[in-house]
MARBA-3410 file (N, C-alpha, C, O; in Angstrom, 1 decimal):
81
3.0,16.8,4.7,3.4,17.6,5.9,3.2,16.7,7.2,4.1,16.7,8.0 ~ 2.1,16.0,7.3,1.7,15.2,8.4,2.7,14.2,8.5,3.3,14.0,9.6 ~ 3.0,13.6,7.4,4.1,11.9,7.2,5.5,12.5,7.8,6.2,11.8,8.5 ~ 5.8,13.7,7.5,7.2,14.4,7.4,7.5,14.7,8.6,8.6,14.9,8.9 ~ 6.4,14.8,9.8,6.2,14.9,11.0,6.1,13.6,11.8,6.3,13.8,13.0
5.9,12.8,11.5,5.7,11.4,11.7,7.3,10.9,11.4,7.9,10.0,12.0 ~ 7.7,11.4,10.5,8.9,10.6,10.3,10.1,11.0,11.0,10.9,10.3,11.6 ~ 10.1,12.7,10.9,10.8,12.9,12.6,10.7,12.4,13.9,11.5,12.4,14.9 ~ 9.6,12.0,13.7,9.2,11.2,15.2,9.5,10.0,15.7,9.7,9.6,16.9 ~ 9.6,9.1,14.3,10.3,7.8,14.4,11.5,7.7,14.2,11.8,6.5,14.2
12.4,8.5,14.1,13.3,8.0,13.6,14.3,7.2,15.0,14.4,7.5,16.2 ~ 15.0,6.0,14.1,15.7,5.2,15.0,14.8,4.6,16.0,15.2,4.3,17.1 ~ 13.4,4.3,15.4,12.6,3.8,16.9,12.0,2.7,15.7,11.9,2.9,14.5 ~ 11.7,1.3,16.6,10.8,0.8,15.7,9.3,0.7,16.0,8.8,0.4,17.1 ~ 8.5,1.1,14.7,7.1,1.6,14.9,6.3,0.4,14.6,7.2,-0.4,14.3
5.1,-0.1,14.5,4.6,-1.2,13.2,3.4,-0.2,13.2,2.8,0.4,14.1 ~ 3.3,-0.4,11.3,2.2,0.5,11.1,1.2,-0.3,10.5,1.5,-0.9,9.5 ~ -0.1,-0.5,10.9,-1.0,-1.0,10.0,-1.7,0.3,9.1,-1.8,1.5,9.4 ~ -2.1,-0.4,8.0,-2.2,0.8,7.0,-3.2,0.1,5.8,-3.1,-1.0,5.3 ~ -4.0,0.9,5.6,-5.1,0.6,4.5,-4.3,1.0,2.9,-4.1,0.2,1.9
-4.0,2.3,3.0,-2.9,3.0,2.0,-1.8,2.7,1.4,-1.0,3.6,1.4 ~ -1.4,1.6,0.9,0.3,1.6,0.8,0.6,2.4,0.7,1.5,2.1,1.5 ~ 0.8,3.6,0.3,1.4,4.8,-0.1,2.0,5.1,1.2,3.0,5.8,1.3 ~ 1.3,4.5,2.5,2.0,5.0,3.9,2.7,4.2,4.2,3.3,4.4,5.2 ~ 3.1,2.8,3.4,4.4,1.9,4.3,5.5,1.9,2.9,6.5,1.2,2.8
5.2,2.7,2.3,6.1,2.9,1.2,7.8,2.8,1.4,8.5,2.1,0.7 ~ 8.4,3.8,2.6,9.3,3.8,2.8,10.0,3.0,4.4,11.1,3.0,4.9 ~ 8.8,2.5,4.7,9.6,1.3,5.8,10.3,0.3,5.1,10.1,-0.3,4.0 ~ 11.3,0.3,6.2,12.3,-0.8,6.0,11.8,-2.3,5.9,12.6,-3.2,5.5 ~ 10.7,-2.5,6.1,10.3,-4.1,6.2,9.1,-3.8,6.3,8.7,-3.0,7.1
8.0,-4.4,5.3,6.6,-4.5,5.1,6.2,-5.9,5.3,6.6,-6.7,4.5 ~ 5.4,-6.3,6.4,4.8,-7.6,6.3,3.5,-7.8,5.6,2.6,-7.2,6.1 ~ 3.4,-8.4,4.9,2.2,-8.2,4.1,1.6,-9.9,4.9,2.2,-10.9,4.9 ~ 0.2,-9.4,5.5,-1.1,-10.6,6.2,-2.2,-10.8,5.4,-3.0,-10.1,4.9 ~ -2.1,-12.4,5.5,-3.5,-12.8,4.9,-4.0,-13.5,5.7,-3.5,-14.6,5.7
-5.3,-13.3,6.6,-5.8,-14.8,7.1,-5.0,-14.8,8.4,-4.8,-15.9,9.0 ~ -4.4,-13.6,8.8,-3.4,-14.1,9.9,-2.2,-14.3,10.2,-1.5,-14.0,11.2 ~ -1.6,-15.1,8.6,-0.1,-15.2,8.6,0.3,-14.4,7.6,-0.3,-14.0,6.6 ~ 1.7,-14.1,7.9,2.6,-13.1,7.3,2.9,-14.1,5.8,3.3,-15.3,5.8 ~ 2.6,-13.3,4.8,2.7,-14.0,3.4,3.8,-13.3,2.7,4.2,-13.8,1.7
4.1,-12.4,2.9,4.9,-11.9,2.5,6.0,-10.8,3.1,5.5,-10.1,3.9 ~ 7.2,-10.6,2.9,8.3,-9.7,3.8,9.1,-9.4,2.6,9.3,-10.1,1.6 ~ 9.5,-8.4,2.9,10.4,-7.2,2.0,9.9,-5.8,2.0,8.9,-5.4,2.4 ~ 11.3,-5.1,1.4,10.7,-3.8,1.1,9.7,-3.9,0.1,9.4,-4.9,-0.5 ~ 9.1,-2.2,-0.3,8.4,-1.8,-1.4,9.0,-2.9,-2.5,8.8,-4.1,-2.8
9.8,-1.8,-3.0,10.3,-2.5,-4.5,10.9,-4.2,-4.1,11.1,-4.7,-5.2 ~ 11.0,-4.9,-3.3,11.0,-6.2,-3.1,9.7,-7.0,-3.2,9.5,-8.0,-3.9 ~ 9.1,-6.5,-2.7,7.3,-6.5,-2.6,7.1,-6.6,-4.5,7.2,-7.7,-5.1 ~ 6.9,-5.5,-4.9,6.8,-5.4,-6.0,7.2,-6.1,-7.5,6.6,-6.2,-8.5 ~ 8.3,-6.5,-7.2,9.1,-7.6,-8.2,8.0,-8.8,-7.9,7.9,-9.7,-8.8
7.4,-9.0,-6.9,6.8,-10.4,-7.4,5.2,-10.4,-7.9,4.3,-10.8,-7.2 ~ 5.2,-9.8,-9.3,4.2,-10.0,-9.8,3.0,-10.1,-9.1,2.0,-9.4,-8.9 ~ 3.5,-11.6,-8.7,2.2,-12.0,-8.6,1.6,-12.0,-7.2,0.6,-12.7,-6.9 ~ 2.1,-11.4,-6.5,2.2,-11.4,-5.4,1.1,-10.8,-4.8,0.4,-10.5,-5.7 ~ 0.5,-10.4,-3.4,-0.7,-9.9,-2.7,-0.2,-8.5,-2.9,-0.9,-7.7,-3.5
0.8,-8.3,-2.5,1.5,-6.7,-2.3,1.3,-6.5,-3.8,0.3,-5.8,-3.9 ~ 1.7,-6.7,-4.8,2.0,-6.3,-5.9,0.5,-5.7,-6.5,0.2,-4.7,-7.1 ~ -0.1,-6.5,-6.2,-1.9,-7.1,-6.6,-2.6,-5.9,-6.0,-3.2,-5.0,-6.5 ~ -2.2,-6.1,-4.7,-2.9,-4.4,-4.1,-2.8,-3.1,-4.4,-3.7,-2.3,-4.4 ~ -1.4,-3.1,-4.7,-0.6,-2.3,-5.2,-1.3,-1.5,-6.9,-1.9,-0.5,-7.3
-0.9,-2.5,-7.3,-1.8,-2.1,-8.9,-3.2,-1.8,-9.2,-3.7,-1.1,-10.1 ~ -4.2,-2.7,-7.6,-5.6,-2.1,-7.6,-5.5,-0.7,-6.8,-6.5,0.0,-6.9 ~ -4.5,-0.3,-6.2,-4.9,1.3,-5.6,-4.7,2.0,-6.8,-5.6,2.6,-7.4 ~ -3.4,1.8,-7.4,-3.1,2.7,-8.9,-4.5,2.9,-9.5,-5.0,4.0,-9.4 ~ -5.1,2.2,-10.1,-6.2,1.6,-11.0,-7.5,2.6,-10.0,-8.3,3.4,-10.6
-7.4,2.3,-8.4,-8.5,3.1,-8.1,-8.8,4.3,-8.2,-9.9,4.8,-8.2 ~ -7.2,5.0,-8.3,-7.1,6.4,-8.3,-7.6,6.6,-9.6,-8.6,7.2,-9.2 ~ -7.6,6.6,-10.9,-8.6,7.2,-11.7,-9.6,6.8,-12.2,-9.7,6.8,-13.4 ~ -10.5,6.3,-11.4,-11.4,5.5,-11.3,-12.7,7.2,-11.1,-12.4,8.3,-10.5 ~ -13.5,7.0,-11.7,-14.6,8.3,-11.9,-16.2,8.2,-12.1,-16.7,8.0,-13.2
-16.9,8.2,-11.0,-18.3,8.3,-11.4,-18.9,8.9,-12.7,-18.5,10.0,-13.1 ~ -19.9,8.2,-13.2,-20.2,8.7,-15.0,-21.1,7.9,-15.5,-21.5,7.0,-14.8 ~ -21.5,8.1,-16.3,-22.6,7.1,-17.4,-23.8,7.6,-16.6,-24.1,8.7,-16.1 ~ -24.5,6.3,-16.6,-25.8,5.7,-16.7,-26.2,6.1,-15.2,-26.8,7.0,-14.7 ~ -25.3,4.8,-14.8,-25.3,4.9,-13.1,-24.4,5.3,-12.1,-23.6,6.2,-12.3
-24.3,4.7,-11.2,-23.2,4.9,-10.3,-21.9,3.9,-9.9,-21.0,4.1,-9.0 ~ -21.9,2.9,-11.1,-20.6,2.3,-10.9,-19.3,3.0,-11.4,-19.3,3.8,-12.4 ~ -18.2,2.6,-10.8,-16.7,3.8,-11.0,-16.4,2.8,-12.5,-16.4,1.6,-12.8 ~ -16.1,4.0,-13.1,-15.3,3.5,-14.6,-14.2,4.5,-14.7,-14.0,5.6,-14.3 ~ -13.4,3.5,-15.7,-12.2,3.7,-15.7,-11.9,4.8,-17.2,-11.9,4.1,-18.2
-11.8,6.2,-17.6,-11.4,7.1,-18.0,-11.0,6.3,-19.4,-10.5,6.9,-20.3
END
């Protein structure tokens, strides 16, 4: 609801979003992905994505991975289901 209001708001304007979440730069036109300062990477999502090995890709697969990620056992480290 919140994004869908944001996205009426942008439109035709250009925004830069910094963002902890990928899931919020999901559908910009152009993601710069920073390491250290310099831009390491440019493309969309699915551009981003195709390169394996890439930072975007890499972050990408650790959010997936965090999401079912669940306190349990012994202690308090997150384990994976």
């Amino acid at each position: 609801m919140v994004q869908q209001a944001i996205d009426r708001l942008v439109t035709g304007k250009t925004v830069v979003v910094i963002a902890h979440r990928l899931s919020t730069v999901v559908g910009a036109d152009q993601i710069l992905v920073l390491d250290a300062g310099r831009i390491t990477q440019r493309g969309t999502h699915t551009e981003l994505l195709a390169d394996r090995d890439g930072r975007y890709a890499r972050m990408w697969q650790a959010q997936l991975a965090a999401r079912v990620w669940h306190l349990g056992g012994s202690g308090s480290e997150p384990t994976a289901p």
